[in-house]
N, C-alpha and C positions, 0 to 999 in steps of 0.2 A: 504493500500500500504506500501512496506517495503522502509525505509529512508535507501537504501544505501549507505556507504560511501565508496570511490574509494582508496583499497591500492594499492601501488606499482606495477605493472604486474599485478594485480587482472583483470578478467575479469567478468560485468556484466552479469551471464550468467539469476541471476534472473528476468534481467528486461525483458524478455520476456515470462516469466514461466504463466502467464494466459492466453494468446491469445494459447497459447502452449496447457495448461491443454485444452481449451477449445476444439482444434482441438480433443485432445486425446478423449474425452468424445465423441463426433462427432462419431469418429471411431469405438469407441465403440457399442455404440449405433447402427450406422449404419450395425456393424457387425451380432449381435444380431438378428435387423429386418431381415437381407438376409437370417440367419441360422433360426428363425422362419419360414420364407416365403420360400425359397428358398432350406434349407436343405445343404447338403453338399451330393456331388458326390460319394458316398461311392465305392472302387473299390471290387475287386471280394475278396479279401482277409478277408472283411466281409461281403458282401452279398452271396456270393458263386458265382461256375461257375466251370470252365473249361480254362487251360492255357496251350497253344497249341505251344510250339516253332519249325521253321521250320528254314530249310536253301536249298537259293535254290543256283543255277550252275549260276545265273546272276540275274543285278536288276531285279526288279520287283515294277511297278507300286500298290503303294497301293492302289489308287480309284478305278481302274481295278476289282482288287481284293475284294474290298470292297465290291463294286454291286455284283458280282455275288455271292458274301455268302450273300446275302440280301434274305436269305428267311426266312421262319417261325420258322424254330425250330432254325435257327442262328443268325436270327436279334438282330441287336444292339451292335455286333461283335465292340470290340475294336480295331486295327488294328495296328501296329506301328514298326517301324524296331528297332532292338534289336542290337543295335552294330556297323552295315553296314547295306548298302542295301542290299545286298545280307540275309540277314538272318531276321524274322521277326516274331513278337511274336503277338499270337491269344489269345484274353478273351473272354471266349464265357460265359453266363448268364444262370443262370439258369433257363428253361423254362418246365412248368408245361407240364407233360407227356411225355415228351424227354429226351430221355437216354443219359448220358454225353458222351458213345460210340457211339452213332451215329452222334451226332455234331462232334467227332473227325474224322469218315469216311467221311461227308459230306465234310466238311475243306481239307480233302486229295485229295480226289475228285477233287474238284476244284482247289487248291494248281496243281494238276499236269497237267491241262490243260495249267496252266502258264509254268511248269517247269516239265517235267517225269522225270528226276532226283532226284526232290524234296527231302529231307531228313526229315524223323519225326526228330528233338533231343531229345524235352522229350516232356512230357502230364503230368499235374498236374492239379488234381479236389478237389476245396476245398465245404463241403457242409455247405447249409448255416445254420444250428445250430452250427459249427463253429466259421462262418460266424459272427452270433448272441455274441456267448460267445469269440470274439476275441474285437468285438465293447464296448463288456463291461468290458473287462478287460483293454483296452486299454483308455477307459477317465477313470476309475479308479487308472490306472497307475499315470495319470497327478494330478488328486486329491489328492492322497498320496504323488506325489512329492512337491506338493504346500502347505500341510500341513504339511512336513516334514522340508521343508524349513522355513516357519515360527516359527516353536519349535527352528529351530537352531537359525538364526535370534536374537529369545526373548531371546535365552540363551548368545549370544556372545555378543548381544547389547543391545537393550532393547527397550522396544515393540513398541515406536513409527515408530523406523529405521523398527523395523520387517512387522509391519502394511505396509510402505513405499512399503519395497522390495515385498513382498506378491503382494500387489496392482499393479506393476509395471512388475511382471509376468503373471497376469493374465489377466492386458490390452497384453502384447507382444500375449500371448497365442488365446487370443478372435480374437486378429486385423489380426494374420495371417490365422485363421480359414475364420476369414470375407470377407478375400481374395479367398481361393478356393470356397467358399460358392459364390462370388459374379461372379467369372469366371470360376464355375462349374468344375473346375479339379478336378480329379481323387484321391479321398483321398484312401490310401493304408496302408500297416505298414510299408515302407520306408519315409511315411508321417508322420505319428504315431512317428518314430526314431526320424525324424528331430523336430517335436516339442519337445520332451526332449532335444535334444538336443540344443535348443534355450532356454529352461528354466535354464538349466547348465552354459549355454555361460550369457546369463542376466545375471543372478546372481553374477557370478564371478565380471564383468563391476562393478554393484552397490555393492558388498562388497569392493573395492580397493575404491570405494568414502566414505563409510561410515567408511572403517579403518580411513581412512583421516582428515573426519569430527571429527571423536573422538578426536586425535589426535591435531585437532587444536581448539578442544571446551578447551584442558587442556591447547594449551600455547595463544590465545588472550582471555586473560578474559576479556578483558574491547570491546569486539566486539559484533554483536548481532548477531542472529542464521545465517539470512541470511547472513552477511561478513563472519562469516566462510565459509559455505555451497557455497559461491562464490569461497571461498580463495583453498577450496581444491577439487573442480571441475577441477579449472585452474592448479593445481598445478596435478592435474591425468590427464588431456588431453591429454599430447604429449603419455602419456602410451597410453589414449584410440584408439588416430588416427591411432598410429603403429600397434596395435591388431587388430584392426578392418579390415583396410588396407590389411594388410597379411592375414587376415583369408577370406575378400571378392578377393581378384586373387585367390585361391583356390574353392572359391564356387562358384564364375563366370565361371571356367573352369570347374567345372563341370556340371553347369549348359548350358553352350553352347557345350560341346564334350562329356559328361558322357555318353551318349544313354540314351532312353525312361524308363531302368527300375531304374533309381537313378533321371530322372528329377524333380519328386514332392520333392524330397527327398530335392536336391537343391532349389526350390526351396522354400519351405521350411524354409530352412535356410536361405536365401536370403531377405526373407521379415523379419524373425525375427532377424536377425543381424541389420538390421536397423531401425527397430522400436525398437529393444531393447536398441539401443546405446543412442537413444533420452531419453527413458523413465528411466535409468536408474538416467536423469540430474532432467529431467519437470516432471516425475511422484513421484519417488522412494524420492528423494530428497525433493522436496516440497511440497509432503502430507505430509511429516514427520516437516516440518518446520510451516504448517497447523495446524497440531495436535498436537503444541506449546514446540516441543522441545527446551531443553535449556540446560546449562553447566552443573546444579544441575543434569541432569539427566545421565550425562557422568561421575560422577566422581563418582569415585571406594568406595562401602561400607569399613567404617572403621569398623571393627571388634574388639570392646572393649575386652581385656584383663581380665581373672578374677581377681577379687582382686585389680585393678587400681582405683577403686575408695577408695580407707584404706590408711592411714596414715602408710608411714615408719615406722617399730620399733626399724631401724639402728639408734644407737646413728650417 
């Protein structure tokens, strides 16, 4: 357990950093089993399909609409209005022997027994060796950004902080996968976007504590990792709550008015702006204070001179 001692406006933030880690580890884990067991809802953008937008002259009931494309070569028909009621976007699966032009007649079909008016807007058919090489470029993508970040990291700080932040992205990144994996939403590449773009937002959060940490390992040298690691938590706070604050009434609203084709996307962002804000304190922070970071390791190599070791031959 760490003795720590209470400065000024300092706030305790480590005293709660295990029951913390433990939940983290929890989540983790948990994540894991569901995307073992459970998998993740891959949407048509990598399994393939067929993406059908319509717009009709008035609402239209989507369970209506739902049954009657409930047949064989259409089942399992995504269904979800695109904007307003009035307009509504089809993902239709790709099904063994069924031509992606007939699932779009059968769709029209039925589309106009609700509505003769009906309007096609567009049709788009992605196939699934696409499909296939969109899934693998896209955790490839995250892997490269997660190694990319740790080279910077080791180079700006030094490899405990790196280890830290690393670790601290790849719980944000796991927990929020664990999430659609555990309520089977629809992962897409507006899903795909939002997790970079939770890797970017992390990161930023835990380098403005780690500038800090630096910063205060050179002016209390007589403190121990944790009082620092407390001392400039509390002193980046009011930064984190204003960032965070501002950045969630933005993801909220688009998460409650954006329409169906940016919802994963918010949400998304949603779960890892806040499990990133936490991990950036209880993970990123205190693995590094774990794997016994100290002052010696903050201070700047001195760079010996040549010839400073030779005696003047200045009278």
């Amino acid at each position: 357990m760490f003795q720590i001692l209470a400065f000024k406006g300092t706030v305790n933030f480590l005293r709660h950093a295990l029951p913390i880690s433990v939940l983290s580890l929890f989540l983790v884990v948990g994540s894991v089993v569901s995307l073992a067991t459970n998998g993740i809802n891959w949407g048509l953008d990598f399994t393939g399909g067929t993406v059908v937008e319509l717009e009709f002259d008035h609402a239209v009931d989507l369970k209506n609409l739902r049954a009657d494309l409930d047949h064989e070569s259409t089942s399992g028909a995504v269904i979800q209005n695109f904007g307003s009621t009035r307009d509504i976007l089809i993902r239709l699966q790709v099904k063994q022997g069924v031509k992606s032009d007939d699932q779009v007649k059968l769709v029209m079909e039925t589309a106009k027994k609700f509505d003769e008016g009906v309007i096609q807007k567009r049709v788009e058919f992605v196939g699934p060796q696409v499909g296939k090489e969109l899934t693998e470029q896209g955790g490839l993508a995250v892997l490269v950004a997660l190694i990319c970040i740790l080279v910077y990291v080791s180079f700006r700080f030094e490899w405990r902080l790196a280890a830290g932040s690393v670790a601290a992205l790849g719980h944000d990144v796991i927990v929020t996968l664990g999430v659609f994996s555990v309520l089977q939403l629809e992962f897409d590449l507006t899903v795909l976007a939002g997790l970079l773009t939770v890797v970017g937002y992390s990161l930023n959060d835990t380098i403005v504590v780690y500038d800090r940490i630096r910063e205060n390992f050179l002016k209390m040298r007589k403190a121990d990792p944790a009082e620092v690691v407390n001392a400039s938590i509390t002193q980046t706070m009011s930064r984190t709550i204003i960032t965070t604050f501002t950045t969630l009434i933005t993801v909220i609203a688009l998460f409650l008015k954006g329409g169906g084709m940016i919802h994963g996307f918010a949400t998304a962002l949603l779960m890892g702006i806040l499990v990133g804000t936490y991990s950036s304190i209880y993970v990123a922070s205190y693995l590094a204070i774990r794997l016994g970071i100290s002052r010696d390791h903050m201070m700047p190599v001195e760079i010996e001179k040549e010839g400073a070791d030779q005696e003047s031959v200045m009278p």
